[in-house]
C-alpha positions, 0 to 999 in steps of 0.5 A, spaced: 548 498 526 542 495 528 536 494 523 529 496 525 527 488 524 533 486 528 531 490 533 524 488 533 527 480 533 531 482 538 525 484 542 520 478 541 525 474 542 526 477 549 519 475 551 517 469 555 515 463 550 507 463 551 507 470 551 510 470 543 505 465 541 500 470 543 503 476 540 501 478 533 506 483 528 502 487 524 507 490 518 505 495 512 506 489 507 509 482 507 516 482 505 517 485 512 513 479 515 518 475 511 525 479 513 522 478 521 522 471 520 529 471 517 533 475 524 527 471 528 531 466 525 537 468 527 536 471 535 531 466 537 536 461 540 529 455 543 524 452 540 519 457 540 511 457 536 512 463 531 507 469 533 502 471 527 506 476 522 501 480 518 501 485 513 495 491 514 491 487 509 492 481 511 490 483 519 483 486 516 481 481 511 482 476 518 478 481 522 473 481 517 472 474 514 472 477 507 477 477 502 480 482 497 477 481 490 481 482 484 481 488 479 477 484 474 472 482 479 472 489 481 470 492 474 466 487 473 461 487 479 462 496 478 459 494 471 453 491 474 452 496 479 453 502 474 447 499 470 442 497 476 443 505 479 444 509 473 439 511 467 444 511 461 448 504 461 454 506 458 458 500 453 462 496 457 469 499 452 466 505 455 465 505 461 472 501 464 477 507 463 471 511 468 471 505 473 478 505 475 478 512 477 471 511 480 474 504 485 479 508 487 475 514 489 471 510 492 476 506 495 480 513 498 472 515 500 472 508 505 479 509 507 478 515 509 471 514 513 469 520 509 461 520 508 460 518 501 452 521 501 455 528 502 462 527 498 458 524 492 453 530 492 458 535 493 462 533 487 455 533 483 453 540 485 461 542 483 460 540 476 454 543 476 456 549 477 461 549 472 457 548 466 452 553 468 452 557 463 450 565 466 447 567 460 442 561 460 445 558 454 443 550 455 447 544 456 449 540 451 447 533 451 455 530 453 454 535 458 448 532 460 450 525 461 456 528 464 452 531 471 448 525 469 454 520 471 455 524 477 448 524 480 448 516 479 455 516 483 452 515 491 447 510 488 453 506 483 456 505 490 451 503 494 449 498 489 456 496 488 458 495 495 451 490 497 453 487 491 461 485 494 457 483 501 452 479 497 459 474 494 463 476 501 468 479 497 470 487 498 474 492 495 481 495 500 477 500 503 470 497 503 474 492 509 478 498 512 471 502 514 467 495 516 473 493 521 474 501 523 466 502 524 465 496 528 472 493 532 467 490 538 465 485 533 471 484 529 476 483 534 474 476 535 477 475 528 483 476 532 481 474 540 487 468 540 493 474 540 493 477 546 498 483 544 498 486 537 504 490 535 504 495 529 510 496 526 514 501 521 507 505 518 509 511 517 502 515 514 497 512 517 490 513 513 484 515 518 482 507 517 488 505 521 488 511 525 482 508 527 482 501 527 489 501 532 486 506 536 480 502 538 483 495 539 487 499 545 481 498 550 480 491 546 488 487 547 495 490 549 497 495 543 503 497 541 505 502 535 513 501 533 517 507 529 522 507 525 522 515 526 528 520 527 529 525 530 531 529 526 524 529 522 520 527 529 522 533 534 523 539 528 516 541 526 520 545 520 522 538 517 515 537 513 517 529 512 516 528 520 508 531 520 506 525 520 509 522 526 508 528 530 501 527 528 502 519 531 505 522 538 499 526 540 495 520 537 497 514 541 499 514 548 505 515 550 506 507 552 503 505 545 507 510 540 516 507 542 522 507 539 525 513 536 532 514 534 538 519 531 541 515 525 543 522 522 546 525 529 550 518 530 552 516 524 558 519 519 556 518 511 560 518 505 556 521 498 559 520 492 555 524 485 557 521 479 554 523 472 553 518 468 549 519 462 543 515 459 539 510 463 543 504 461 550 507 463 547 509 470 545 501 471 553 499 469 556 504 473 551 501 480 553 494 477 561 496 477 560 499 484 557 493 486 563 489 484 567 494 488 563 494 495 563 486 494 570 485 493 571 489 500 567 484 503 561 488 503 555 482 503 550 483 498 544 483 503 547 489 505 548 493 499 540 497 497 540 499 489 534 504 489 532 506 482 528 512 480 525 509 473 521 502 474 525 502 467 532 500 469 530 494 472 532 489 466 538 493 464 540 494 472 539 486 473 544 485 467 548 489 471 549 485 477 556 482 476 557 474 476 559 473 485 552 476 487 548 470 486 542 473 490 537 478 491 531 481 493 527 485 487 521 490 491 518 493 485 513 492 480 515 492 473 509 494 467 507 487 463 508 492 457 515 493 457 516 485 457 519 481 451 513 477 452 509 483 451 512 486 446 512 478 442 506 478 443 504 485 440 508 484 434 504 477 433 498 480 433 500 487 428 502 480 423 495 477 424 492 483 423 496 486 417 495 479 414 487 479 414 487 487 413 492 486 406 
């Protein structure tokens, strides 16, 4: 069967060589930039300038000219932000467990061109009647300083946003609704590519609703799906909701490719019980060993784990002729054994200087 990079491949390798060049393929992330170099490898026979392969981040920080900060400098610059625009300064230790969720609300309000001035105040006027008290009892002081957080928050993201556009840096969100809310400008980012694709996004945030629909009068647009139609074309299966969506969206020339994998292929599915964590990593360990030795290639074997936690005892488990592999996870720094060393060395220290 034909993968949906293959068929992307295959289709920009049937173009004429001025045309790839000036063609621009915007995915959801890298590795499916770096996989499409691997087929194009494959299927593009001629000497051929590559054309320009994106992840959506990448494609709106080179729309924008500015880059995405890091977390640490986020925080630190929200911490100023919060200082200039709220009357009670929390400490610093105080104030980062509330930070983090104040850059992803702010990064979800930009994201999804909501209004923050009218967001924010909605949101204070909600606490506010939750603490009011009918039989005129008062606020106590934490309540107070609670509603008081929230009052600040429309000033917090003003002085934080200025702040970031002062340095040209910016937070995910921030970029998004920039390039949305002005593609005219921001195109000349991109004026090389006469063509743009986007391929293989499924739930698109109002942003790249938005940013997609408005380079459609600017370049040639095409959307690529990997969509099928057992989801698609039956409004009862909520997991197609948003390609419908998509359909009556774009138009019928941008919105291609849909397939019917679940009509036109047999599947074999094997339930083995196996208890614990550990013993379900060797049991896909054993089963790779199998599929190996009847000349499946690695590369086509997936192991979708439903615990980040597996990973170590699963890469454990990976018999001895399966000398490569691609790993599309995070994994938290905590559950290392660099961390866990490093924890141990610091409960010594700490327990020598407190005995």
């Amino acid at each position: 069967m034909e993968t949906f990079l293959g068929k992307i491949a295959g289709m920009i390798a049937a173009m004429p060589p001025d045309e790839i060049s000036a063609t621009c393929i915007v995915f959801p992330n890298r590795r499916s930039g770096l996989f499409l170099k691997k087929y194009l490898g494959t299927v593009v026979t001629k000497p051929v300038w590559s054309p320009g392969i994106f992840s959506i981040i990448d494609f709106v920080e080179t729309l924008s000219g500015k880059r995405v900060a890091d977390n640490l400098t986020l925080m630190l610059e929200l911490y100023e932000a919060h200082k200039l625009a709220s009357q009670k300064i929390m400490p610093y230790e105080d104030f980062v467990g509330w930070g983090e969720l104040i850059l992803k609300d702010f990064n979800d309000t930009d994201l999804y061109l909501a209004d923050p001035k009218e967001l924010f105040t909605h949101l204070t006027e909600a606490k506010a009647i939750a603490y009011w008290n009918p039989d005129g009892t008062p606020l106590t002081s934490i309540q107070q300083q609670y509603l008081e957080f929230f009052r600040s928050l429309y000033d917090v993201y003003l002085a934080f946003r200025e702040r970031l556009e002062q340095k040209g840096l910016a937070y995910q969100g921030m970029l998004y609704r920039q390039v949305a809310e002005n593609m005219p400008v921001a195109f000349r980012g991109i004026q090389s590519y006469s063509k743009v694709i986007f391929a293989g996004f499924n739930a698109l945030n109002t942003a790249e609703n938005r940013i997609i629909r408005e380079l459609e009068p600017l370049v040639t647009t095409q959307t690529l799906w990997d969509g099928d139609k057992y989801y698609t074309q039956n409004p009862a299966q909520e997991a197609g909701r948003y390609f419908r969506q998509h359909k009556k969206d774009f138009s019928k020339d941008a919105f291609q490719w849909e397939f019917d994998y679940f009509k036109e292929r047999e599947r074999e599915i094997s339930v083995i019980g196996v208890a614990g964590s550990t013993g379900q990593a060797k049991a896909a360990g054993n089963i790779i060993k199998e599929l190996t030795g009847q000349g499946i290639q690695p590369g086509n074997i997936a192991v979708v784990l439903a615990d980040e936690n597996i990973l170590i005892p699963m890469l454990n488990s990976i018999p001895d002729n399966v000398d490569r592999m691609n790993i599309t996870m995070g994994y938290p720094l905590k559950t290392t054994m660099a961390a866990q060393y490093t924890g141990i060395l610091l409960r010594l220290f700490s327990n020598a200087e407190k005995f």
